[in-house]
N, C-alpha and C positions, 0 to 999 in steps of 0.2 A: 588555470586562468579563470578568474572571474567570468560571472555572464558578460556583467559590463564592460568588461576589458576588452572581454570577446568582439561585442557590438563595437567598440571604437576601432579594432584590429581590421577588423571587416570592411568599416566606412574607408579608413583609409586607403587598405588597398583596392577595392574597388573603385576610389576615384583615381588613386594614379593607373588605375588598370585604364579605365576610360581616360586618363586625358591622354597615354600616350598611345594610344587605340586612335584617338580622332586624331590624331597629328596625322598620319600618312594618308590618311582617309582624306583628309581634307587638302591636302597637297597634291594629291593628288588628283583631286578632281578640277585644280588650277591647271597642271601643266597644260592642257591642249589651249586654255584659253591663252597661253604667252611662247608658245610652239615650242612644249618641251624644254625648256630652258633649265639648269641645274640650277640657276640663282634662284628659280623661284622657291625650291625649299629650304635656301639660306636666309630668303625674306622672310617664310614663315619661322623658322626657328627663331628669327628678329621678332615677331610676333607670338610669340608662342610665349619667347621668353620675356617681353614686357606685359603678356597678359599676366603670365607668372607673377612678375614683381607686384603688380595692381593687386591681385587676388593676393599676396602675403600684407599688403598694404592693409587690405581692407577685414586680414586679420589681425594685424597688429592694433587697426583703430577700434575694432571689437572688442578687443580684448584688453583698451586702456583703461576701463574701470570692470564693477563687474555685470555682467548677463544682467543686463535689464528687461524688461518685457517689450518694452518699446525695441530695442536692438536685435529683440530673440522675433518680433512679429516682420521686421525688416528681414530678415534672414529668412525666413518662412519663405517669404513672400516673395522675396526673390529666386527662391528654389522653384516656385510652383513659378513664375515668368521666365525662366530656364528652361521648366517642361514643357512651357506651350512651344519655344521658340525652338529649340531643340526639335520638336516634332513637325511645325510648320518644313524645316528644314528640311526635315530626311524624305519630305512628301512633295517639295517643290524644288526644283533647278533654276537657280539665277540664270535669265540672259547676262555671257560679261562677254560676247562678242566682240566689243569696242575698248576691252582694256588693254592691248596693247601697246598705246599712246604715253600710260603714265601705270607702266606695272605694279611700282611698289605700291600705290595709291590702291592701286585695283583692286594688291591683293588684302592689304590693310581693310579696308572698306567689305573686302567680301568676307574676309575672316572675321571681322566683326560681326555683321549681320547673321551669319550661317551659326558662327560655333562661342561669338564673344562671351556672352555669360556664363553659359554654363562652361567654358574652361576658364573664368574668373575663378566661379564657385569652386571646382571641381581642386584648382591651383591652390586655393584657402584650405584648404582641408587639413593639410595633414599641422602646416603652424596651429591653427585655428583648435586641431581636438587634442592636439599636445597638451594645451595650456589648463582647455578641460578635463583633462585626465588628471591635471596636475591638482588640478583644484579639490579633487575629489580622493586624492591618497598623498595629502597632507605635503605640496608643495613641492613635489618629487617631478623632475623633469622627466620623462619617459623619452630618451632621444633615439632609442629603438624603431620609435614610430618611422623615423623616416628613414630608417633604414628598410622597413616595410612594405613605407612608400616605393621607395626607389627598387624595391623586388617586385613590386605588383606593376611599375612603368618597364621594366625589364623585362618581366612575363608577356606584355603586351606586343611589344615589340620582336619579340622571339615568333610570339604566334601570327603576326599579320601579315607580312612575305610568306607561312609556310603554309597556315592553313584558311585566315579569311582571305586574303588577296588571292590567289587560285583559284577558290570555289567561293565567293560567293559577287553578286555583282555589286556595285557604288550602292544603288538604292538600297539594297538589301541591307549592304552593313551600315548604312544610315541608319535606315528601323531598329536593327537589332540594339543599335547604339544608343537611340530615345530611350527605348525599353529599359535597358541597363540603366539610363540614368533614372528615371524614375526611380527603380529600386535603392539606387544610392539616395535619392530624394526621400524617401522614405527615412531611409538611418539617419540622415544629418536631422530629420524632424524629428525623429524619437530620442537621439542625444541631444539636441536641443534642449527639450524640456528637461532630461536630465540635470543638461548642465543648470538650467533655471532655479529648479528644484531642493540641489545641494545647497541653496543659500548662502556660499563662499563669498567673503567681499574678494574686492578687486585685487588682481596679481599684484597693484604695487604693495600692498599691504600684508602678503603674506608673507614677504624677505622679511628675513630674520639680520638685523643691523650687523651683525659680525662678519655678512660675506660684503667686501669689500666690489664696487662696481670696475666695471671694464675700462681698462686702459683708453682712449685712444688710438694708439699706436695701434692696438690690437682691434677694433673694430675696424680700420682702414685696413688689417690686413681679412677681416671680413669679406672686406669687400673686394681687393685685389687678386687675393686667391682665385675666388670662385670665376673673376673676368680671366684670368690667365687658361684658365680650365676651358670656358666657353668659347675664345680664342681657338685654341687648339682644337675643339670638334668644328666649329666653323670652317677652319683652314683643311681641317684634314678629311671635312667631308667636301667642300669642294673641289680639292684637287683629285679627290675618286670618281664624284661624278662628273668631272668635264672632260676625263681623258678616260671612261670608259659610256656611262650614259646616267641621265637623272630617273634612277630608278627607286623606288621602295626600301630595296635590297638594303641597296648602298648609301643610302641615307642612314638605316636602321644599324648597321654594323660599326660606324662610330658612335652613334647615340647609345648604344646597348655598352660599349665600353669605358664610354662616360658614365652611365648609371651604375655598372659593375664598379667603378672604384667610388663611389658615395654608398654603397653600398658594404662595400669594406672597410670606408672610414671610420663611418657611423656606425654599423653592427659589429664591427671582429676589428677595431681600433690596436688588439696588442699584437698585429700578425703586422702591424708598420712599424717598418725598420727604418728609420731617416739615413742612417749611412750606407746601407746596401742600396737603397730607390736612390739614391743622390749618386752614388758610381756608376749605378747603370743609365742613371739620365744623363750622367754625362757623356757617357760611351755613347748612347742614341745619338743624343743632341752632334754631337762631332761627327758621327757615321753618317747621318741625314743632312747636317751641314756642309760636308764634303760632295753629296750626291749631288745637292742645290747648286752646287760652284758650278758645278759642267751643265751651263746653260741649253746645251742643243742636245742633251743626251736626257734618254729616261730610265730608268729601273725600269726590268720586266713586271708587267704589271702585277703577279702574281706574286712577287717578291715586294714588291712596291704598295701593296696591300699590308700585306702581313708587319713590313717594316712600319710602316704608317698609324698601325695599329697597337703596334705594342709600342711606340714613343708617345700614342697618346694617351693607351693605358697609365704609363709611368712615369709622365706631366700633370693627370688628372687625379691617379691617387698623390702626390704631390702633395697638392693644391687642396684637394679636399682632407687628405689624412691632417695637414696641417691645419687648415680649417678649424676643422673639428678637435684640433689638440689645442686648442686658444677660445672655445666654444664659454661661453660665459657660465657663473657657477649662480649668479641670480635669474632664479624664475622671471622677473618681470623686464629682463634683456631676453627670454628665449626669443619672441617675434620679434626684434630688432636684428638677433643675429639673421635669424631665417628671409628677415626682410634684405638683409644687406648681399645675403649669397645669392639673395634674386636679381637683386639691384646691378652684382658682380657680373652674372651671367647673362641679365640684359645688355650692361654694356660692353662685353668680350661679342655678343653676336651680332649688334648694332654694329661693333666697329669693324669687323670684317666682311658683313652683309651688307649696311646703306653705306658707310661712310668711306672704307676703302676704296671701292669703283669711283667713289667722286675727287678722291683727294691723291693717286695713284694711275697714272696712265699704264702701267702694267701691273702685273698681277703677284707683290711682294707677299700676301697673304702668312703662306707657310714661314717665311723667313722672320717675318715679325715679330708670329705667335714663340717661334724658339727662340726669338731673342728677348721676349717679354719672361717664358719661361727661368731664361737664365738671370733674370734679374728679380724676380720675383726670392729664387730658392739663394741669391746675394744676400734679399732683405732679410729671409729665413736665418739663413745659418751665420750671419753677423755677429752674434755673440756666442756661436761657437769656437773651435780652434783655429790660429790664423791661416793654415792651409786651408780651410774652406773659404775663407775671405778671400783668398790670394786666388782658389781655381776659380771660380765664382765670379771673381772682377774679371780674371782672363778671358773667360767664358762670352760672359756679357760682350767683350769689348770687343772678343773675336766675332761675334754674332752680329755686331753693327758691326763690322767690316765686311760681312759676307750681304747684308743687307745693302749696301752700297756696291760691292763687286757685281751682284745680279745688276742692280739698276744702270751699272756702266757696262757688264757685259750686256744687256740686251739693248742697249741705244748704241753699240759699238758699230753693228753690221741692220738696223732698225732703218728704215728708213720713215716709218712713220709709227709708233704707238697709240692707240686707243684704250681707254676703254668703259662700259658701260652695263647695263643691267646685265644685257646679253652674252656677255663676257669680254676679253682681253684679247686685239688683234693686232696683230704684230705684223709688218710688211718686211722681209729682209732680203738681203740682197748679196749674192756673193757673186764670181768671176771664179769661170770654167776654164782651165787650159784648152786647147794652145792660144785661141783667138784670144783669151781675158776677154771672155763676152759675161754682160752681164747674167746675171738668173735671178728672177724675184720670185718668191713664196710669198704665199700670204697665209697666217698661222692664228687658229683659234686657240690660246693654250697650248697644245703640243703638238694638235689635230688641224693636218692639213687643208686649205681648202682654196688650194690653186697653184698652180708653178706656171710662167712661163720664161720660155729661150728666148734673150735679145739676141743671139747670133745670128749671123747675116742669112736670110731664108727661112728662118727659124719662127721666126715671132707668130705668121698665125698656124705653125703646128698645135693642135691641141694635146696638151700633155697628161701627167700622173694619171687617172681613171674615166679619160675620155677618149684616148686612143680610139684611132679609125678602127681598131679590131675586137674594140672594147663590146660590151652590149649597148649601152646608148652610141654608141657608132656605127653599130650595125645598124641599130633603129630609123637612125636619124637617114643611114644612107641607103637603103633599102625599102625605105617602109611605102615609099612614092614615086619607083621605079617604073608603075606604067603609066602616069602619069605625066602630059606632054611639060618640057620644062617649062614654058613660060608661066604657069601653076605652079605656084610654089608652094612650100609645104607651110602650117600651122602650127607653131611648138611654140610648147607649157614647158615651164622648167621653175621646179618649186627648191630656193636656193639657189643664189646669186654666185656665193663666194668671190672670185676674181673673172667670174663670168665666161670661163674658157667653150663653155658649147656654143657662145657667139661662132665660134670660129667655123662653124659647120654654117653657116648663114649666107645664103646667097641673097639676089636683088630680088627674086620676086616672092622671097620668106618673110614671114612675121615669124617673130620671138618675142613673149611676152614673159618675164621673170617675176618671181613674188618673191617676195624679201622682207622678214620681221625686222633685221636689226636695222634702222637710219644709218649707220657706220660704215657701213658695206657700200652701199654702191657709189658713196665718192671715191673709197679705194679702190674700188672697181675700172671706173671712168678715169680717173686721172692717173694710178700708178699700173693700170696692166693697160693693153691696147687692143685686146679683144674687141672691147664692145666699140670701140671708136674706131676701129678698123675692119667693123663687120660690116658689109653690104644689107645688110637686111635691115626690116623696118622694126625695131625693136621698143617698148616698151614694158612700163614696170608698175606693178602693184605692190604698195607696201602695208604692210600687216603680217597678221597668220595666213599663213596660203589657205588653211582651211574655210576663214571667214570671209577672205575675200571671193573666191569662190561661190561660196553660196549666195550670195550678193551679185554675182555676176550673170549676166545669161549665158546661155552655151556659146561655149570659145569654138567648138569642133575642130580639136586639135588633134593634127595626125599623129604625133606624140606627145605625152605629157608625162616628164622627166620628173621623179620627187628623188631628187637630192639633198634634203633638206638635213644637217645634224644638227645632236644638242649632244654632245661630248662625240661619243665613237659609232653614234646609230643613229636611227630615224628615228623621231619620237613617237612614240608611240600612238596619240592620234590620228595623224598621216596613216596607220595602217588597222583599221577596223573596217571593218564590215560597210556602215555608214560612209567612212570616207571613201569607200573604192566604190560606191553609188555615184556619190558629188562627180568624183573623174569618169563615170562613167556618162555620164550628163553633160561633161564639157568635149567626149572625144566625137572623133569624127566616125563614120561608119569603118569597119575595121583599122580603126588607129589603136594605138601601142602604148600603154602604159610603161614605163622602164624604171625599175627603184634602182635604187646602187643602195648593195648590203655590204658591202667593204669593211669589215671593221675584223676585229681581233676575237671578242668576246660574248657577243650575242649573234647566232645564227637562226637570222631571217627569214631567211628562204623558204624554207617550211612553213610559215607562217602566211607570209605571201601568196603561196602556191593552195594553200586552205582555202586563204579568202578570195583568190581566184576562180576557184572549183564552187564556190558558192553563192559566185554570183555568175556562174557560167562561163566563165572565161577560160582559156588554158595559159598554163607558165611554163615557160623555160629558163635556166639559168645558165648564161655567159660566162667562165671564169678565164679572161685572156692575161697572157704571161707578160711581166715587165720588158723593157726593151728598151735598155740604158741611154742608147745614142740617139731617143728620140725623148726621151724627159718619161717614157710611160711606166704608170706599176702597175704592178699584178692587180687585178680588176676584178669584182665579183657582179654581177647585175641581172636580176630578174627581170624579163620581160614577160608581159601580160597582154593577151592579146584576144578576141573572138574569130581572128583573121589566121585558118591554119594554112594559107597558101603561103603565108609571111614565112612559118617555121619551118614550111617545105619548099622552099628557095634551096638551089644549091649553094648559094654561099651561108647561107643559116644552119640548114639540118645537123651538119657537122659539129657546130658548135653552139647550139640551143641545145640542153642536154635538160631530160624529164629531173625533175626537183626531187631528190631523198624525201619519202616523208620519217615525220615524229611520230612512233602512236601513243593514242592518247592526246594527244594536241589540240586544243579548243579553238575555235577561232572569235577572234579578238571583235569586240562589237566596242562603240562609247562607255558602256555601260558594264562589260567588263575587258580585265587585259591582265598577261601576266609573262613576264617578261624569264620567271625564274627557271621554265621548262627548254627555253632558248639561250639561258644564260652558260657562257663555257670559259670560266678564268682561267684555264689552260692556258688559253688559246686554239683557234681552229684556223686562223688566217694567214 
């Protein structure tokens, strides 16, 4: 390999190394501002990937004559306003406090300001040095390159859950990040003048009149491809992180198997087989369409991964092997094709990211992207043999039937569907033998977040993980025991859901609730009867419990309940160092922190019991047993407390049990968090 090869090899992957380096970097330091929410990293992908298409845009317009000076001092120039901004960045923290209101806005606006240009620049790169390279060994597309590309955004990804998210914190890998681009700022200026230098006229002039231009037909499937592809990792990474949590992780395990088949398309094109990937897609696509039918049932999540992952493997090489087998044979179509696969993939994450929540009162997502799937590989293999026409139309037509079965099955037993940024909630209702009394759930996605019994006596039992035996049961019923009743108790409860620890509320109580999503507490108020059949004086703070909070003066709440999910956990700002200050600020003198760790696959507790010990406090953990005939489940709940006469009660001691610790286990500040040392896809619940 040449020097100069070299030097392009380098550029390239070093910027897809960094742009997919700031993708989690910078998602992540959104989630607290919109309370953990999984949608917010399907907004940035929505962003990510229309920055993409701007930045091939704005190689394509570079590159429609040739390297002028005037075009090469624009480029320059805007690399070096990339590195002021870039570094202003890693060295300051936006206030976004107040985005709440209008998230996608928020996060639009912040991802500009923080990371817009230089992931314009960084996204131009690899069209942008292709064409240069071409120019400089006589009109030869090098489409290697992004297969390069998509190694070096792969490599990024592999490394940022394992070894920067752990060890190092937000600010740091800010800096580390400026730094690096500098140095890619450097290579794009010294090929720069390369490319000046070689004196090439413009790409259109280097085709040679005997390669015939691109179809139509084939540039739309340019562009259909790559949305079918985009499609699928939108769906299949939102349905990982709302029914387990919006983590790094699991953001990065779809995106890495999307990069892995662009990276097989493009580099090792003769190892696709169109007739073996088209059997087994269809086998998928029917396996995972029959899961989807059974509306109230889920695949074990560990299974439910894996499945998820190899259907999107083998939709995305698909999509992209195809792609790339229709890739144009003229140099001055390369940036239109690369422009069109961005184009593709902005609007595959546009329309599962903004435009599904608004146009979908429930969450079709997954069923869509299969059915767009089966019509895409209809348009493919059409002038193949009529068995593929024939399974292919089947396919299609059975996939819009299943997309219609969900929407009747989930409006069947629904008594009210929503839904919005903060996801898809679903109120349903069935009838219990013998009375046929009613029973309402109220469901986030798949993830509970209320039951209550209309049977007669029944309605203000509190149910599923608030049981009187539960740990916020204990809390709530003990914690103010020498205390003359007509003093009533002071509780915080962060997470509304269908409001069931109203039900602990007497007349001379306050209960104050904080609630990000607007959707919730009219479901709350008019379809459960807690909160309108609770005696106490109740009111509500809407926002992120963390902001509103800090804004607030001391509540001195004798408990203060964070219930709060974003798929199957607490997100993770709720639990830093900083945050258990703020609650420490609103409790009352020995009042009682109580988290609920309930979930399947991140174990909490430990975590908890760290940031307990660190700010002085002691923990225990509640794990109380289900108990059918009264609506309750099995319960997990760390209580926190400075008050050990609380844990040395005899109805406590027995079941306040000291927290396992991790070793090794860091404790979580704003500044750092890492969720991978607590992560358990087994199962532990």
């Amino acid at each position: 390999m040449t020097s100069s090869r070299l030097l392009y090899c380098s550029a390239v992957f070093l910027s897809a190394f960094l742009l997919f380096l700031v993708e989690p970097m910078a998602a992540k330091q959104l989630l607290p501002v919109l309370g953990g929410s999984s949608a917010v990293w399907l907004t940035c992908l929505v962003f990510f990937q229309l920055t993409l298409l701007l930045g091939y845009l704005y190689a394509h317009w570079l590159n429609r004559s040739a390297f002028t000076l005037r075009r090469q001092s624009l480029h320059l120039a805007l690399l070096a306003l990339a590195i002021v901004l870039s570094v202003i960045a890693s060295l300051f923290h936006l206030n976004l406090s107040h985005g709440t209101t209008h998230p996608v806005t928020t996060i639009f606006v912040t991802l500009t300001v923080t990371i817009g240009l230089p992931f314009l620049l960084l996204g131009s790169t690899s069209p942008l040095l292709q064409v240069w390279l071409s120019r400089s060994e006589e009109g030869k597309v090098w489409y290697r390159l992004f297969a390069l590309s998509n190694a070096g955004s792969l490599l990024a990804l592999v490394v940022y859950p394992t070894l920067v998210e752990p060890h190092l914190s937000l600010k740091l890998q800010r800096i580390l990040w400026s730094l690096s681009f500098v140095v890619y700022a450097i290579l794009c200026a010294i090929l720069s003048r390369q490319a000046r230098s070689t004196g090439q006229p413009g790409i259109a002039q280097q085709q040679s009149p005997d390669t015939p231009p691109s179809s139509t037909a084939k540039k739309w499937l340019w562009f259909l491809l790559p949305m079918g592809a985009a499609m699928q990792l939108s769906a299949v990474t939102s349905h990982l992180t709302v029914n387990i949590a919006a983590i790094p992780l699991l953001w990065i395990l779809p995106l890495a198997v999307y990069l892995l088949t662009f990276i097989l398309a493009f580099e090792f094109p003769t190892l696709y087989r169109r007739a073996v990937i088209v059997r087994l897609l269809v086998l998928m696509l029917a396996s995972l369409g029959y899961a989807l039918s059974k509306i109230d049932t889920d695949l074990p999540i560990g299974i439910g991964i894996l499945f998820f992952l190899v259907e999107l493997f083998l939709a995305c090489l698909f999509c992209h092997a195809e792609a790339y087998a229709l890739r144009p044979r003229r140099v001055s179509e390369t940036t239109l094709f690369y422009l069109l696969i961005a184009a593709g993939g902005a609007a595959g994450t546009f329309f599962i990211g903004i435009a599904s929540p608004l146009l979908f009162t429930a969450n079709y997502d997954i069923a869509i992207s299969f059915l767009t799937i089966a019509v895409l590989a209809l348009l493919v293999t059409w002038s193949d043999e009529w068995g593929q026409r024939l399974l292919w139309s089947t396919g299609s037509a059975l996939l819009l039937a299943l997309v219609i079965l969900l929407h009747t099955a989930n409006a069947r037993e629904a008594l009210v569907q929503v839904r919005n940024f903060y996801g898809a909630l679903r109120v349903k209702q069935s009838f219990t033998p013998p009375q046929n009394a009613p029973v309402r759930m109220l469901l986030n996605g798949a993830i509970q977040h209320g039951t209550q019994l209309f049977a007669p006596g029944k309605s203000k039992i509190p149910t599923t993980y608030y049981a009187e035996d539960s740990g916020v049961g204990l809390a709530l019923l003990h914690c103010c025991e020498d205390r003359p009743r007509n003093i009533g108790r002071n509780i915080g409860v962060i997470g509304l859901g269908a409001g069931t620890l109203a039900a602990y509320g007497t007349p001379a109580d306050r209960i104050r609730f904080y609630e990000i999503n607007p959707l919730v507490r009219p479901i709350a108020e008019n379809l459960f009867t807690y909160l309108r059949n609770s005696p106490a004086q109740i009111t509500f703070a809407e926002g992120d419990a963390r902001a509103s909070l800090t804004q607030e003066a001391p509540q001195h709440f004798d408990v203060l309940v964070v219930d709060a999910f974003s798929g199957d956990a607490i997100p993770l700002h709720l639990l830093t160092t900083e945050a258990i200050a703020l609650y420490r600020r609103h409790l009352a003198a020995n009042g009682i922190l109580a988290f609920h760790v309930s979930n399947q696959y991140v174990d909490l507790a430990p975590e908890i019991a760290r940031l307990a010990d660190s700010a002085g406090m002691m923990a225990r953990t509640v794990d109380s047993p289900s108990t059918e005939s009264r609506g309750a489940y099995r319960a997990v709940w760390v209580l926190v407390s400075t008050n050990a006469d609380f844990f040395n009660r005899p109805d406590i001691v027995s079941l306040a049990l000291p927290v396992p610790a991790i070793p090794g286990l860091r404790t979580w500040t704003d500044d750092y968090s890492s969720l991978l040392p607590v992560l358990q896809l087994t199962g532990h619940y």
